[in-house]
Each structure stands twice: as C-alpha cells, then as structure tokens.
C-alpha positions, 0 to 999 in steps of 0.5 A, spaced: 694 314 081 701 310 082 705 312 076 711 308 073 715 314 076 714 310 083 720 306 080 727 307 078 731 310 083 726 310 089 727 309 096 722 305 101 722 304 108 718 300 113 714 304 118 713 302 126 707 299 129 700 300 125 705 301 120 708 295 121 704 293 115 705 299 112 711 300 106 712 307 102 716 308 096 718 315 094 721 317 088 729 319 088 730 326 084 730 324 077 722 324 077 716 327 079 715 327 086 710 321 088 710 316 093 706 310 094 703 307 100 702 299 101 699 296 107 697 289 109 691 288 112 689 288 119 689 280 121 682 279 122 681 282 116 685 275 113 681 272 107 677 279 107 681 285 105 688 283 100 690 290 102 690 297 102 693 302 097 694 310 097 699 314 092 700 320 090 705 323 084 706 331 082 705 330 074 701 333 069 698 326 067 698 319 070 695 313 067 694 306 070 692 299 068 688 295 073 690 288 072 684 282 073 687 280 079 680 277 083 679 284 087 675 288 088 677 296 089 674 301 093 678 308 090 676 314 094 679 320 090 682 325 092 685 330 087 682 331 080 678 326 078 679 320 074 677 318 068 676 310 066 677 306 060 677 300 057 683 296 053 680 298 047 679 305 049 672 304 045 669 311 048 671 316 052 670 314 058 666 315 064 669 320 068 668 319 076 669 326 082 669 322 088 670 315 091 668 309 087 668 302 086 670 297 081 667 290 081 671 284 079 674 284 072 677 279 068 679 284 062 683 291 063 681 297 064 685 304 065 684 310 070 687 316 066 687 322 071 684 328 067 689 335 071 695 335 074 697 332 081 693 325 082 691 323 089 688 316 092 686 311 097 685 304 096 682 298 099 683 292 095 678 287 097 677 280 096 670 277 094 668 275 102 669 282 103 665 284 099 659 280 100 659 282 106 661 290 105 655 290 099 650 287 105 648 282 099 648 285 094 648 281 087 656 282 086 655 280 079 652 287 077 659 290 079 662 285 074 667 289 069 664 295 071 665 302 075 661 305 079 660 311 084 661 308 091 655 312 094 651 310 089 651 303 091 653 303 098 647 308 099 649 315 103 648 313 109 654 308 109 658 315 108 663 313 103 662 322 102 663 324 109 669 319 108 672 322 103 671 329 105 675 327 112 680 324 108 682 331 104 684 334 110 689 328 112 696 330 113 698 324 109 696 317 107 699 313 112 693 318 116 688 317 111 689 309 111 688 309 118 681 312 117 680 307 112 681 302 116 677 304 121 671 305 116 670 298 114 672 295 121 665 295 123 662 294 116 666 287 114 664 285 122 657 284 122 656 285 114 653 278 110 657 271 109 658 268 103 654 261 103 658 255 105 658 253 098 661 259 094 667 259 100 669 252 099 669 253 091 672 259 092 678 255 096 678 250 092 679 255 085 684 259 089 688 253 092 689 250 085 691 257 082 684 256 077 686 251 074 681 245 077 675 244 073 668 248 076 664 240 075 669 237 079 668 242 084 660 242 084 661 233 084 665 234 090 660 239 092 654 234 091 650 240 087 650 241 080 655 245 075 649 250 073 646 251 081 654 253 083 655 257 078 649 261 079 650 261 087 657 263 084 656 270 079 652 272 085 656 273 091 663 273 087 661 276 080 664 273 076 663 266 073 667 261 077 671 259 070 672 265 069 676 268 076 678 261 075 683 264 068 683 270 072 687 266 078 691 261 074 693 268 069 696 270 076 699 265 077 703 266 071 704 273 073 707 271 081 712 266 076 714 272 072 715 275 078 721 271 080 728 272 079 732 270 072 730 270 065 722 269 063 721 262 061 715 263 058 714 256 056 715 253 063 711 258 065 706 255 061 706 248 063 706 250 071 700 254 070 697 249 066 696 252 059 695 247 054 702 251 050 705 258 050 700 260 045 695 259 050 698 263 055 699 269 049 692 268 048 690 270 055 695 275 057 692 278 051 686 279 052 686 279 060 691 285 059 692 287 052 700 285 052 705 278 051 708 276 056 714 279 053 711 287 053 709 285 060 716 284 064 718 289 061 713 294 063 712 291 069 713 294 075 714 291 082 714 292 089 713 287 095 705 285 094 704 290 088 705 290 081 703 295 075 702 297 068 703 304 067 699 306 060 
C-alpha cells in the first residue's frame, strides 16, 4: 500500500507517451524507499474507470485509509498479504493473498500490511464501471465489503493469471499497462447501467450530493422507492448515501484548496446545515474532524490520503 512516507521530501516526474497519464512520486533520503504511481484513465474509458494506482514502500509496516470516495477498487497484491479492518477495528480482520475488490463504501475501512515490503496494483473504478466489469452482478452485495476478486469475477476472468504476470513485471508503470489492457475488453462489451441509474447518477454527481433522490425520481417520472431500488443494484449503495459520500468529497476538493481551512465556509458550500453537521459526517465517513484530517492528509495531483 502507498504510505505517509510518499510525501514530505518526495520528487515526482511526468512520464512520456502512454505515460503521459502517468505520475510517479518517489521518496527523498529521509525515508523508507517507496514510490507511488498514479495514472489517468484511458480516454475511452472516460465516466468508467477514476484512474489506476500502484505503489510500493520498503517498511516494516504500512497501514492506509480508504476514504468513501464513490469508487470501487480492484487491488492485485503483490507482496505480502493485506489485512483490512473497519474504523472501529472491532475484529481482527480479514486477511486477503491475492487480488481483491472492494465495493462502494460510505464508511472507512484500513488496509494494514502484515510483513515488510508492500507491493500493489489498483484500479479505481467508477460505479459504470463496474456494472459492466461485474456483468450485472447486483453491486449492492459489494457494498462496504471486501471480497476475493476471483471469487467474484470467477476464475475464468484470470484476475489469478493476472496477477501471476504482474509478479514478474520490471516495474509498475509495467504492471499498469498489463492492467489497462486486462480490463479493455471487459469494460467494452460488459453490461450498462439503466438509463435511469446513469441520469440519477449524473444529477448526484453534478449537484455534488446535495440534490434531494425525489426531485430526481420527480424529474425522472418514477417513484423514489423504484429509483432507489434500481439504484443499490447497479451502484450499491443508496442514491442518499453516495449522495454524503459525494458532497463529503466536495468538502474534502474544497480543503484541498490553498490557504487556511475555513471549515464553516466549508460547510455552507457544501450544503450542510452548520459545522457540526459537517463534523458529524467526517466522523463517521473517516472517523476524524475536519481539523485532524488537514493535518493528516496527504496530497498529490488526483490523490489524497490518510495514513493510520
């Protein structure tokens, strides 16, 4: 997993041709060696895939917080295996070897590694994505959880075979492009989302959350309860709920921004009631104030993270 040691006295650099997508950060002398590889999505992946990450850090021990962000994560493991945890860290965890996905969430969950050296591939896909990845499959059922990816794609999708390529890559950049390929095919003929799931998913993703799922299901011309329904199975969760996800990371892009955190601005924009509204849901979405977040956050262009 990416650690906090990608960070302070890093470098990065843009990459030529495919790599024109692609960023890589390494870590300056003051750490352990790590490097961090972000990649846009192909363009016609566009509105599919959110982008592609892979990183790699020689340290005893590397622990990440996955924040509710709309995506889904696909995370081929290439060192030692991963263990994942809920904010509340109220069980040891599930421990996974291989590749594995994780559905939409709309509360934290931490990948913790268990041995030294952590090494990983990610896709990031958005919920169009994965409908047509996961060929129908009812995405509610990956919702706030963690599965084995070939336990749910199926063997002969050869996330397995994927993976074992991917170990004997030269590097990332490499294993990103096997990835890339990997899915072309898949996201091409794979199912599409109903023409009412997209426009309710346009309208949340354009009000940044804050519109109300019956004006959507009004303008639609269907009921709230068919929507929704129609919603938690070709997306996972509620349209209410990615519609906090959505607006929480609107509030997250506007912390982002240069100069001193004006939580209660902040709040207004996004349209929380006040800034105890906005402290109640970075709470429960990360388990952090507004406050604790800026100053454990880490950032680079199209990523952000918590380490811990």
């Amino acid at each position: 997993m990416p650690s906090s040691a990608v960070g302070n006295g890093s470098s990065s650099k843009v990459l030529g041709r495919s790599e024109l997508r692609t960023r890589v950060l390494r870590n300056g002398p003051d750490g352990p060696a790590s490097e961090l590889w972000l990649r846009a999505p192909l363009p016609e992946h566009a509105g599919l895939v959110a982008g592609l990450w892979a990183g790699d850090v020689d340290t005893l021990e590397s622990r990440h917080r996955l924040i509710p962000d709309g995506e889904f994560w696909l995370m081929f493991n290439l060192g030692p295996a991963q263990r994942v945890v809920d904010l509340e860290r109220t069980g040891p965890g599930a421990v996974y070897h291989a590749a594995m996905v994780s559905g939409l969430h709309d509360r934290a969950v931490t990948y913790e590694s268990i041995e030294r050296h952590p090494r990983v591939v990610t896709v990031r896909l958005l919920p169009r994505g994965a409908c047509a990845l996961f060929g129908g499959l009812s995405l509610l059922e990956l919702a706030n959880r963690v599965f084995d990816l070939d336990d749910v794609l199926g063997r002969a999708a050869g996330a397995e075979r994927l993976r074992q390529r991917l170990l004997e890559t030269a590097n990332l950049g490499a294993g990103l492009d096997l990835v890339e390929n990997w899915l072309v095919d898949r996201l091409r003929v794979g199912p599409r989302v109903h023409p009412l799931t997209w426009a309710a998913l346009d309208s949340l993703q354009k009000s940044h959350g804050t519109v109300r799922v019956e004006a959507i299901a009004r303008n639609l011309g269907v009921s709230a309860r068919y929507l929704n329904a129609l919603f938690q199975r070709q997306v996972g969760l509620p349209a209410k709920s990615l519609g906090r996800v959505l607006r929480f990371q609107r509030a997250l892009d506007l912390l982002d921004l240069p100069g001193p955190a004006d939580f209660a601005r902040v709040a207004l924009e996004c349209g929380y009631y006040d800034q105890s509204h906005l402290n109640r849901d970075f709470r429960a979405l990360i388990g952090l104030t507004p406050g604790e977040y800026v100053a454990r956050v880490f950032r680079a262009p199209g990523w952000r993270e918590i380490s811990g």
